[in-house]
C-alpha positions, 0 to 999 in steps of 0.5 A: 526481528520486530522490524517485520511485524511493522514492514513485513516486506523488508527484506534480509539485506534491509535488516542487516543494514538496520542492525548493523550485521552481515546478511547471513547472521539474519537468515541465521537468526530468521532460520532459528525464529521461524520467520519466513523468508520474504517471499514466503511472508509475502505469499502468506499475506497474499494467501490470508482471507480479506475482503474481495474488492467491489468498487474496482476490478482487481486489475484496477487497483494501482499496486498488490493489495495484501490486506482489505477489510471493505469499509474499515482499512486496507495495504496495498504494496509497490515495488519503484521500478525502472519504468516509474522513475525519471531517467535522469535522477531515478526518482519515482514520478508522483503520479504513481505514489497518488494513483496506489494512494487513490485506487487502494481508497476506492478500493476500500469501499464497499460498494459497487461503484465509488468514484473519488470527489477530492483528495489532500495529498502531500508528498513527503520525500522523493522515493527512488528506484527499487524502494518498496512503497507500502500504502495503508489506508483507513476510513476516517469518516462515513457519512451517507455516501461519503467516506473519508479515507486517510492514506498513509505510504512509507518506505522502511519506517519513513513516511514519504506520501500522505493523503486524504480522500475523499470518496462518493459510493454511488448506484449505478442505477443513479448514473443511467438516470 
């Protein structure tokens, strides 16, 4: 079970493959320990204070946020749907893994307005179908109204998008000028 405190979002079917045992023999085990199911993980996450985004309306962001600390990091999850795959191979198309990576960025800052000025991305592995992308992100650097910020997306334990951005906190008062 220490699988859940590096992705909390696996599910039992992903444990018992992991494990090499039936799915029942992890609710058993879950049961007894006292972990929640997934659900029940996720709306805990969900529930637990972190920092209210300033940069973006919440509907802005690209993915669910599930943790946020304005300045320092932040989680953001999305689950590949139907809708976000190519018909023919049911891989993900790549704007959807940048554009979690760049809103949960932007995200991050703690300023009313921050706008991205570039980002290093590298995309890993194809993701597919029904995979369960989690995103963190950590600021790297801040100087002025720079901040660096390191993205990181993985599915299960594997690494599939990394990237850095770079990112602007502006006034808004400087852009009526």
């Amino acid at each position: 079970m220490h699988a859940l405190n590096g992705d909390p979002f696996l599910t039992d079917g992903d444990l018992a493959n992991r494990c090499n045992v039936s799915i029942q023999t992890i609710r058993l085990d879950r049961m007894e320990l006292g972990i929640p199911e997934l659900r029940e993980r996720i709306k805990h996450m969900a529930e637990e204070k972190f920092d209210a985004v300033r940069s973006l309306a919440p509907e802005e962001v690209y993915g669910e946020v599930i943790d946020l600390q304005l300045d320092h990091s932040g989680t953001s999850i999305i689950e590949i749907m139907e809708d976000h795959v190519f018909e023919r191979n049911q891989i993900a198309r790549g704007h959807y893994l940048f554009a979690q990576a760049n809103s949960l960025a932007v995200a991050i800052v703690n300023s009313d307005l921050a706008l991205t000025k570039s980002a290093d991305i590298r995309f890993i592995r194809p993701v597919k179908l029904g995979e369960k992308c989690l995103a963190h992100a950590h600021v790297v650097a801040k100087k002025g109204q720079h901040i660096q910020i390191n993205i990181e997306t993985k599915v299960m334990d594997e690494t599939v998008f990394h990237g850095v951005f770079d990112v602007y906190c502006l006034e808004e008062d400087v852009l009526s000028k």
